[in-house]
N, C-alpha and C positions, 0 to 999 in steps of 0.2 A: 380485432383491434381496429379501432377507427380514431384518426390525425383530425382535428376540428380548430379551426382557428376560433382565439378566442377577441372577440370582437373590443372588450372593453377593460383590457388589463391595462392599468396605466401605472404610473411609478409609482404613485399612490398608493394604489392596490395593492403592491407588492410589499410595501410599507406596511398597510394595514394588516396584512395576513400573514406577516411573518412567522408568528409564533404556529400558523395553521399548514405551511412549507416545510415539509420534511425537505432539508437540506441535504441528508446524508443515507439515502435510506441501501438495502442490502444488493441491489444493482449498479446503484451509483458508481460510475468509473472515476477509480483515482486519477487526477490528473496536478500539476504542478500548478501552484499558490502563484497567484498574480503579483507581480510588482508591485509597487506604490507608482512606479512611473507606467504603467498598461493601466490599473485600476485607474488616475488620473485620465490618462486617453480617453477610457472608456467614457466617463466623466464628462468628457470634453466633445465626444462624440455626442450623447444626448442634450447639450447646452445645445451644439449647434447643429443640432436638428439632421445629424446623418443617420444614415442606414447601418444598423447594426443588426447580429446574429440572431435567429429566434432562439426563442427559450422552450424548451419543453415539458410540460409537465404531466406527471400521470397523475389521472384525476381521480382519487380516492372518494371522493361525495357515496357517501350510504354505507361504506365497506370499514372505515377508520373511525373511534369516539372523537380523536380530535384533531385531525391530519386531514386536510381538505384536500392536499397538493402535495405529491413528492419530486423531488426535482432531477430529472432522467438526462438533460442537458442543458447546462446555463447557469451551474451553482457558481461561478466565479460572476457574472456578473450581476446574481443579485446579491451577494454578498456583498461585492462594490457597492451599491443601492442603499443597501441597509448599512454598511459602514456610512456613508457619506452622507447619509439624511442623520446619521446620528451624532456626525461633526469629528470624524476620527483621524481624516486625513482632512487638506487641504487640494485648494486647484493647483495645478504645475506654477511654474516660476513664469515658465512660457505664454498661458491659456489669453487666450480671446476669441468675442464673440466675432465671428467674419461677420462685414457690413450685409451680407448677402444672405446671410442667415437668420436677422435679427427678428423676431416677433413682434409685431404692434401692440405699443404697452403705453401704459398711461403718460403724459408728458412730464418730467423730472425725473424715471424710473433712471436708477446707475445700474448700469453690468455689471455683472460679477468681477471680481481682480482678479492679477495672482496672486495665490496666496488664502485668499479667503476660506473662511469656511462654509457649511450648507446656512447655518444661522445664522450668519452676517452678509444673508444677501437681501438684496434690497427685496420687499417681500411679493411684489411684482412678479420678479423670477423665482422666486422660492413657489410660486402657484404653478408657474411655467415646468419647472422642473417637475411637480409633483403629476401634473396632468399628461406630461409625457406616457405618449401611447408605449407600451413594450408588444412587438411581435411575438405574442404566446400561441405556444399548440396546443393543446390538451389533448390524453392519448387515454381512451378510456378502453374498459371490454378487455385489456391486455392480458396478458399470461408471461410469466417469465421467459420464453420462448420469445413472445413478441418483441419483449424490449433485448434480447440478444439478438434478434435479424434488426431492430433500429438501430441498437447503437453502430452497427455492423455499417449500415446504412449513413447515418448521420456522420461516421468517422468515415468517409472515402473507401469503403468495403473492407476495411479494417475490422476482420473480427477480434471480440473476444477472447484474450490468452487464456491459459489454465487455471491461474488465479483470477482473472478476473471475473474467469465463469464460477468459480465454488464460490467465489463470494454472493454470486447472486443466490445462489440456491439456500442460501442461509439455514439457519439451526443450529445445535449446541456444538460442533466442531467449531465452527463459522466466528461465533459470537467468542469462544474459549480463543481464537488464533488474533481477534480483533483486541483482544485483552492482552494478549503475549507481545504484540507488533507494538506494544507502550512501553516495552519496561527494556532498560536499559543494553540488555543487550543488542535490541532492534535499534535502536534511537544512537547508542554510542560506538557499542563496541564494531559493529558492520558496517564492510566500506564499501557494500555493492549497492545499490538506488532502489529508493524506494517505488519509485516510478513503477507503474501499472502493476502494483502488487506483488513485487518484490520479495518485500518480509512479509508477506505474507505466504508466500509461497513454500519462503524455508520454513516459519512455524508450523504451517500445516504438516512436513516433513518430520517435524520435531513428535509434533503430537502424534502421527501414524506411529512413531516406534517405539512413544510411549503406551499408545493403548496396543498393541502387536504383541511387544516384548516388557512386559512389565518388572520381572523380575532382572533381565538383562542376561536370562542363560538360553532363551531361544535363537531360532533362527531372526536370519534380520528380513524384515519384509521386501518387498518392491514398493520402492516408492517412485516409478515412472506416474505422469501425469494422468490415467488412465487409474490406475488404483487410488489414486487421490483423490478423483471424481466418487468414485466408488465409496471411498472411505468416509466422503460428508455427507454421500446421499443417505447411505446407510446409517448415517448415527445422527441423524437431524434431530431428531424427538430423545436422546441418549438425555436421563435424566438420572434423580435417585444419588442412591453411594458411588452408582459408575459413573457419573459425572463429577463427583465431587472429589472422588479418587483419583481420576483423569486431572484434572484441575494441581490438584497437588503437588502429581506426577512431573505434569509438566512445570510449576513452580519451582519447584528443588531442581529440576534440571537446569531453567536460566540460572537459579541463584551459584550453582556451578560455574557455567560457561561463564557469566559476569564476573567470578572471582579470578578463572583464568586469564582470560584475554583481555588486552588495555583497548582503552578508546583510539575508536578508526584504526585497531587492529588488519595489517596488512595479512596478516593469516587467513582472515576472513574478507578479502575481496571477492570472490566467488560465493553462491548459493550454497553450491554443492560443498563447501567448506562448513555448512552447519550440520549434517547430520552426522557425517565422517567427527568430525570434531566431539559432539557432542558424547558418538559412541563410545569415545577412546576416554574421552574422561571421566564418563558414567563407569566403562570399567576399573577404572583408576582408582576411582572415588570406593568403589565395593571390595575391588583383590589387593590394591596396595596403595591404601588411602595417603600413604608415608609419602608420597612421590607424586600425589596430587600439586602441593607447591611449586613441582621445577616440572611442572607438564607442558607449560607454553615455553620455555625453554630446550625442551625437547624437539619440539614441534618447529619449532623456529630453525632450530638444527638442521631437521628432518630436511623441509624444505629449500634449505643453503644448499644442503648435501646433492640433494635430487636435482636442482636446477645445475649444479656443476657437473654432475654424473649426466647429464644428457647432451654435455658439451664435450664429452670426450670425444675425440676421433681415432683412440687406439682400439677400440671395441671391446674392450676393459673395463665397463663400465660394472658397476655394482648389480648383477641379475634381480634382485630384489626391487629395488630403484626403478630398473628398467621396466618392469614388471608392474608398477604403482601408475608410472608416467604414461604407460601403454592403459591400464585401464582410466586412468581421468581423461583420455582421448575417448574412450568408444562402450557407451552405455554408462554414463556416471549412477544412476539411479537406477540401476537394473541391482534386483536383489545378490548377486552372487559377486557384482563387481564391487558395492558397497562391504560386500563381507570378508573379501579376498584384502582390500585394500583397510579394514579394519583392522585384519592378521597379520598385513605386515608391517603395517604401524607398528604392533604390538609386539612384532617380533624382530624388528629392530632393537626398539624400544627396549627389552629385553637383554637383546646380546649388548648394546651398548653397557646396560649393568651387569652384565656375568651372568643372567642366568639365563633358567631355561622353563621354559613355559612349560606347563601342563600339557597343551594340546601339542606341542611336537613332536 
């Protein structure tokens, strides 16, 4: 991998190549959406001529038919760029040019206001703005390896989480959890962040124990971060009926979770509340579909029940309870605590209506 500055990238260029900027490509780290009042600054940073962040990009030339540039660090600020040369936001209420920063321009030229947009500047500085140099890198020769030790690098030795890495590794897992992380149950009913791949993390969860356990009368997998790795390396190229299978698999399963749980569902504050969740309804949905409707009423119970049984001080507590609370402390994603704590979901669940389970 070789870092090359790039000599003659200016605002312009960024403009001009947009459509040639893979903006999102399977590396890229999620990170949080810029203000209106940051995008402004930034804005207000290149007007008067300060020092701002480099941009990174990997330099795709000869390897992509139409992708010249992917952007590995600094998609928020050319997104800024490309919004504001397209007139989408305005300058701050605040902006001015400091006298000390002004550029030598034709005599009558006006500054920018506040307020204005990129086309209603006098067109003096609309040349000013565009010719503005950007500190580009260009990262060519790389290997997914190398843009995981840069962004490691670029972020203060901040590596890559476990999501963050499967997504780099892309392929049909990758691209099927990037589908999932849109549909409503990611978007509404979950109230844990989506910050550094998040939801992404529980769908990938979702979808191990859909392709694992298909029918739902197996064992339940390991889903610690290590088999997950595993699970997308291995089905990068997964195409065919088992992809389209898989796919399905995992649709009926959100269109499930979405009918149970409401929006910003505090049941589902936690990660580890999506595959426990999801199991308990999948068996719902298949042995006593009748009891699907008062499932999130259950659960909701469940939870009341549990958080008051760990406040007991007479040592009276519910051994089942105790037993649940004790595994969500120590290995949540280890295959035998996910299965144990499915059971006795289920086996609550049970004696609360009189009966009695098959496997007791």
């Amino acid at each position: 991998m070789r870092c090359v500055p790039a000599p003659d990238f200016s605002v312009a260029k960024a403009m001009a190549w947009r459509s040639a900027i893979h903006d999102d490509p399977p590396y890229q780290r999620e990170g949080t959406v810029w203000t209106l009042d940051k995008q402004q600054l930034f804005i207000d940073s290149l007007l008067n001529g300060y020092d701002v962040p480099k941009i990174y990009l990997h330099d795709l030339r000869g390897q992509h038919p139409t992708q010249v540039y992917a952007v590995v660090d600094g998609r928020q600020r050319l997104t800024t760029i490309w919004r504001f040369l397209a007139d989408e936001f305005p300058l701050a209420d605040d902006f001015r040019i400091e006298p000390a920063n002004r550029p030598e321009l034709p005599v009558g030229t006006v500054d920018p206001a506040p307020g204005l947009r990129f086309s209603q500047f006098d067109r003096a500085w609309q040349r000013v703005l565009r010719a503005t140099h950007l500190a580009v890198v260009l990262i060519t020769n790389a290997t997914e390896d190398d843009i995981d030790e840069l962004f490691s690098r670029l972020n203060n030795g901040e590596p890559l989480n476990g999501a963050e890495r499967r997504n780099a590794i892309g392929g049909a897992v990758v691209e099927l959890v990037r589908d999932l992380v849109g549909r409503p149950f990611f978007t509404d009913r979950v109230r844990f962040s989506s910050a550094r791949y998040g939801h992404h993390g529980a769908a990938t969860r979702l979808v191990l124990l859909e392709h694992a356990d298909p029918t739902g009368d197996g064992p339940v997998p390991d889903l610690g971060s290590r088999a997950l790795d595993e699970f997308v390396r291995a089905h990068r190229h997964l195409a065919g009926d088992s992809r389209t299978a898989l796919n399905r698999r995992a649709g009926l399963a959100l269109n499930r979770l979405e009918a149970v749980f409401t929006s910003g569902d505090p049941l589902l504050g936690r990660e580890s509340a999506v595959p426990l969740g999801h199991l308990f309804v999948r068996a719902l949905a298949r042995e006593e579909p009748d009891e699907l409707g008062a499932a999130r009423t259950f659960l909701e119970w469940f939870e009341r029940t549990r958080r008051a049984e760990m406040r007991r001080s007479d040592g009276r507590a519910d051994p089942l309870l105790a037993e649940f609370t004790h595994l969500l402390q120590h290995g949540t994603n280890e295959a035998r605590s996910l299965e144990r704590r499915l059971a006795i979901l289920r086996e609550v669940h049970a004696r609360q209506r009189g009966v009695v389970l098959r496997s007791a």
